[in-house]
C-alpha positions in Angstrom: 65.7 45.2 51.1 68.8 47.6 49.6 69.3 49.2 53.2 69.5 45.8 55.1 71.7 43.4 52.7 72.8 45.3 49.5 73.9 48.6 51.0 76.6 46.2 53.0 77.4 44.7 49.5 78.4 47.9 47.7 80.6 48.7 50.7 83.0 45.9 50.5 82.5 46.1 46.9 83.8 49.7 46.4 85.7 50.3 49.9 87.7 46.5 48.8 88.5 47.7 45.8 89.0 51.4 46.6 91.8 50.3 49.1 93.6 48.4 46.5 93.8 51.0 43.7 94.8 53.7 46.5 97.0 51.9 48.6 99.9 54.0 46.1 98.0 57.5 46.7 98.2 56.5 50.7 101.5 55.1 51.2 102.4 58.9 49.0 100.6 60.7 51.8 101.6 58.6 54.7 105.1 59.7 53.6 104.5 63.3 53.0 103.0 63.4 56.7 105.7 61.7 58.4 108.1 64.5 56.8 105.5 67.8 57.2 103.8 66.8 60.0 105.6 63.7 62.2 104.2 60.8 63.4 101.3 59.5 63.9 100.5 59.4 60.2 96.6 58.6 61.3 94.5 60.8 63.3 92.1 58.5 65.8 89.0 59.3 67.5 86.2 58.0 68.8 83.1 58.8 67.0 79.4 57.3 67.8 78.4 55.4 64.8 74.9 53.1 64.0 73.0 53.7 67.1 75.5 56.2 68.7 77.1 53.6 69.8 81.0 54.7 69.4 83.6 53.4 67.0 87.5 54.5 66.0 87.4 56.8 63.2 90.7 56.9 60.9 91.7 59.9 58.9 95.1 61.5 57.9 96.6 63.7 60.6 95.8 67.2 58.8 96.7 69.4 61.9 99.8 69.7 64.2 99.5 69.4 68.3 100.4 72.8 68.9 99.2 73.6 72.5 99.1 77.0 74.4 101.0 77.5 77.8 98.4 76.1 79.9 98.4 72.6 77.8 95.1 73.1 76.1 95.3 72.8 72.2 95.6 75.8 70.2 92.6 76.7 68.2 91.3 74.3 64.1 92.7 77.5 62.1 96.4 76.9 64.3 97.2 73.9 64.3 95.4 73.7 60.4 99.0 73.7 57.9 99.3 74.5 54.6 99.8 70.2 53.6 96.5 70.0 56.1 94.9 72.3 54.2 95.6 70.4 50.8 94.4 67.0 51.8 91.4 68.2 54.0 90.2 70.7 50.0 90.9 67.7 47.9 89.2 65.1 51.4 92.3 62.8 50.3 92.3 62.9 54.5 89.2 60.3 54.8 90.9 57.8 52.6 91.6 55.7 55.5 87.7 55.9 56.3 87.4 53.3 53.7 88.9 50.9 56.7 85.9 51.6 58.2 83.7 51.1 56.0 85.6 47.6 55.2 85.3 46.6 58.9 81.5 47.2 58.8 81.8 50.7 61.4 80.8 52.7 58.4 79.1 53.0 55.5 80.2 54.9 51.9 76.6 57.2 52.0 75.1 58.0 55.1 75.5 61.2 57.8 78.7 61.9 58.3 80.0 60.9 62.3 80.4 63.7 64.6 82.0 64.4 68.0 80.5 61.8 70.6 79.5 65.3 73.1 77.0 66.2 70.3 75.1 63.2 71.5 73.5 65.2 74.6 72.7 68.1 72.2 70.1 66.5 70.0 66.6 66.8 69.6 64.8 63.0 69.0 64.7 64.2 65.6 67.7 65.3 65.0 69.1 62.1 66.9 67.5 60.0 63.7 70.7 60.1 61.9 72.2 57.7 63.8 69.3 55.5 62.8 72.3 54.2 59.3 75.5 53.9 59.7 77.8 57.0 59.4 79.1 57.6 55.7 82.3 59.1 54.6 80.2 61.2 52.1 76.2 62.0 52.4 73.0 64.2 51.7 74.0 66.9 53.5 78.0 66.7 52.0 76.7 67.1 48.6 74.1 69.6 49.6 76.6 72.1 50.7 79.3 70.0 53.1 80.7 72.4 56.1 79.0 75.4 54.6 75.4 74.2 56.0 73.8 75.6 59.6 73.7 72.8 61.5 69.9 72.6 61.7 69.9 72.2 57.9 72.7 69.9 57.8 71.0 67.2 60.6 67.5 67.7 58.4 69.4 66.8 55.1 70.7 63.8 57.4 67.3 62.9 58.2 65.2 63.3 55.4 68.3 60.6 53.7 68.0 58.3 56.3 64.2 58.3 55.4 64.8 57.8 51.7 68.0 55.7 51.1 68.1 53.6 48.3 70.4 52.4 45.9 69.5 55.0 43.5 70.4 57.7 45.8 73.6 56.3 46.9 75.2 56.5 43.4 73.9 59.9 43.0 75.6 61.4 45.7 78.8 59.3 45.4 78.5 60.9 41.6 77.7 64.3 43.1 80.6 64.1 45.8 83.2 63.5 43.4 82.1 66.4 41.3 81.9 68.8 45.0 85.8 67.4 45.8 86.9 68.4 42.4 85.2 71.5 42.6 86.8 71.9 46.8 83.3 73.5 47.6 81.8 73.9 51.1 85.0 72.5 52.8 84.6 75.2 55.9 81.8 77.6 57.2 82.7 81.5 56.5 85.3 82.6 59.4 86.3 78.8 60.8 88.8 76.8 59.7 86.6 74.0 59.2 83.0 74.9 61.2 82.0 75.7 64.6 80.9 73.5 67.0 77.3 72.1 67.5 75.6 73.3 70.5 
């Protein structure tokens, strides 16, 4: 019963009234980003969400479009600056996630969206995730975030898609505050944020 009607409710609950109090903290950052980093504030792409089925995702701009001679962009630790750097450590870059969540694309808990190629890569399993709507925050964040293999991370995604309940959703939203003020697991050992899934 939670998953089908009162998952939705917390959403606009919390992403409603997360927008509100914020809206100062993001019209700060929009600022800072149109002076450090240019326009666009907002960094677009399109992710596969409930289903796989693909969506817009929104997040502050947290890297510069520094390309190499041939046109192709240069490589995550590049383009990654110092201001990038700060919001992706404190994750004050997904704040404008809570747009999706608001619009119904996303969800607060659930398996965090990846790149639409991964789609091709997945074992039945593995593809399970997409079973929920993506989260901002998850099992797998508050198990270790970036710093997982991503076998482990897509079995953490899994086994919550298997157990979610409201119980669980305010645990990890408790347990993801304490990870971002602790700025643990933000990237895997020798990538800037973690390598791609193959």
């Amino acid at each position: 019963m939670y998953h089908r009607f009162g998952k939705r409710l917390l959403d606009v609950v919390v992403s409603a009234i997360g927008l509100v109090v914020l809206a100062p903290v993001m019209g700060v950052i929009a600022l800072l980003m149109k002076r450090y980093l240019g326009a666009p504030v907002l960094f677009r792409q399109q992710r596969p969400g409930l289903h796989g089925q693909p969506f817009t995702l929104l997040k502050f701009r947290s890297m510069t479009d520094i390309r190499n001679l041939d046109g192709s962009l240069r490589t995550d630790a590049e383009r990654l600056t110092g201001f990038g750097q700060f919001l992706r450590g404190s994750s004050l870059d997904e704040l404008p996630e809570l747009i999706n969540v608001l619009r119904g694309e996303m969800s607060l808990v659930g398996p965090r969206p990846l790149l639409v190629q991964y789609l091709e890569h997945y074992t039945p399993e593995q593809m399970r995730r997409h079973d929920v709507k993506p989260g901002i925050t998850g099992w797998a964040q508050i198990s270790g975030r970036n710093a997982l293999a991503w076998k482990r991370k897509f079995e953490l995604d899994v086994w919550y898609v298997d157990h979610q309940s409201l119980r669980l959703d305010l645990r990890i939203l408790g347990l993801t505050i304490r990870q971002v003020l602790k700025r643990e697991g933000i990237s895997q050992p020798g990538h800037a944020t973690m390598e791609r899934f193959k």
